[in-house]
Legacy VTK file of the C-alpha trace (Angstrom):
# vtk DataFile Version 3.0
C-alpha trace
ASCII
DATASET POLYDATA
POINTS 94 float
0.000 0.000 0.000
1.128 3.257 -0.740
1.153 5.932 2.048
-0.378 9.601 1.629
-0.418 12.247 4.482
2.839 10.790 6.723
4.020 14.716 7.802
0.642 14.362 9.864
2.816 11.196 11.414
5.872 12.840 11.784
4.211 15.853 12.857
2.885 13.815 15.859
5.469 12.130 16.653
7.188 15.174 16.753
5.149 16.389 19.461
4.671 13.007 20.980
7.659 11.261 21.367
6.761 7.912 23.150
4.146 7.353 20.085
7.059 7.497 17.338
7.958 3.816 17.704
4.403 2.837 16.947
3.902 5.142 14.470
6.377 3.572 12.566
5.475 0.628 13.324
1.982 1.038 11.842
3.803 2.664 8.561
6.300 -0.290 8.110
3.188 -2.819 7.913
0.802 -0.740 5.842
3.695 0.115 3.448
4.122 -3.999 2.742
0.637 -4.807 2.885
-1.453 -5.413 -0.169
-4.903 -5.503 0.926
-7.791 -6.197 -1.278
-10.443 -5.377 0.976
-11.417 -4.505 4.863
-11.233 -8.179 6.119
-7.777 -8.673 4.147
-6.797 -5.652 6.563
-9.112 -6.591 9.595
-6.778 -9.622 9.633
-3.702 -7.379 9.819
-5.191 -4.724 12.385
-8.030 -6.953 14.533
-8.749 -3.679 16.615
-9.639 -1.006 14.004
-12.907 0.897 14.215
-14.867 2.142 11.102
-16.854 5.648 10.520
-17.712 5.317 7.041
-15.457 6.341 5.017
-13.023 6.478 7.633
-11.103 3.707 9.459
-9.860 3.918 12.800
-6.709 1.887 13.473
-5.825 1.451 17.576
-2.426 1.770 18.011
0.304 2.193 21.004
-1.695 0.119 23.228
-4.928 1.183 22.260
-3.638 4.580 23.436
-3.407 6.488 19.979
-6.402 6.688 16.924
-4.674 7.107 13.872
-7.950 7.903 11.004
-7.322 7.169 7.389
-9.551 6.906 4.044
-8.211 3.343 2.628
-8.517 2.815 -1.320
-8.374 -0.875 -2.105
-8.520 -0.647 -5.487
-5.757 1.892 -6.197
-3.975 0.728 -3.372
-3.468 3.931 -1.205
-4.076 4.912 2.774
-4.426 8.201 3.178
-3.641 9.464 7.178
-6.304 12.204 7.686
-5.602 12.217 11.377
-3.709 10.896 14.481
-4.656 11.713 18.262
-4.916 10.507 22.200
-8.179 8.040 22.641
-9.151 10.675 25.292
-9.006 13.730 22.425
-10.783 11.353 19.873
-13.429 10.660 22.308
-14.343 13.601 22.066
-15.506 13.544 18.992
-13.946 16.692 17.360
-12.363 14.928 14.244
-15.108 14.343 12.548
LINES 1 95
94 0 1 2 3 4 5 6 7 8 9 10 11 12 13 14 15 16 17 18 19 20 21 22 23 24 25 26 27 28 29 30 31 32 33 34 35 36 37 38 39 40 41 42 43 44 45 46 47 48 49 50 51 52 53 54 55 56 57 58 59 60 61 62 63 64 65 66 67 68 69 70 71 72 73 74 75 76 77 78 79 80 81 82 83 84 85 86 87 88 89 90 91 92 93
């Protein structure tokens, strides 16, 4: 998969400094994945939340959201967002 919107990543980790491991983390397995559909990546990322058209990957223990737009077909994740659960329970990314 091909990765659009990492400076919101970097800019994060930037800021955040514990979540940069996972961040990359998340990066280095979406970059070799080839996923033809949500349950090809549901298998990859069991904890991942959707609000059409967005998907919500748990990452860093369950401690981070990181939102994306996923296009199978052209093979592309774009990062629209990453946050702390407690500011993405509130709601204000959407």
């Amino acid at each position: 998969m091909r990765i659009i919107g990492t400076a919101k990543l970097d800019e994060f980790a930037r800021r955040h400094a514990k979540a940069r491991k996972s961040l990359a983390n998340w990066e280095k397995v979406v970059r070799a994945a080839a996923w033809k559909n949500s349950e090809e990546m549901k298998r990859t990322f069991n904890s991942v939340d959707y609000d059409y058209p967005k998907t919500i990957f748990n990452i860093a223990g369950n401690n981070l959201r990181l939102i994306a737009l996923i296009d199978y077909n052209k093979q592309l994740v774009q990062v629209a967002g990453v946050m702390p659960h407690a500011e993405y329970d509130k709601e204000r990314w959407k």
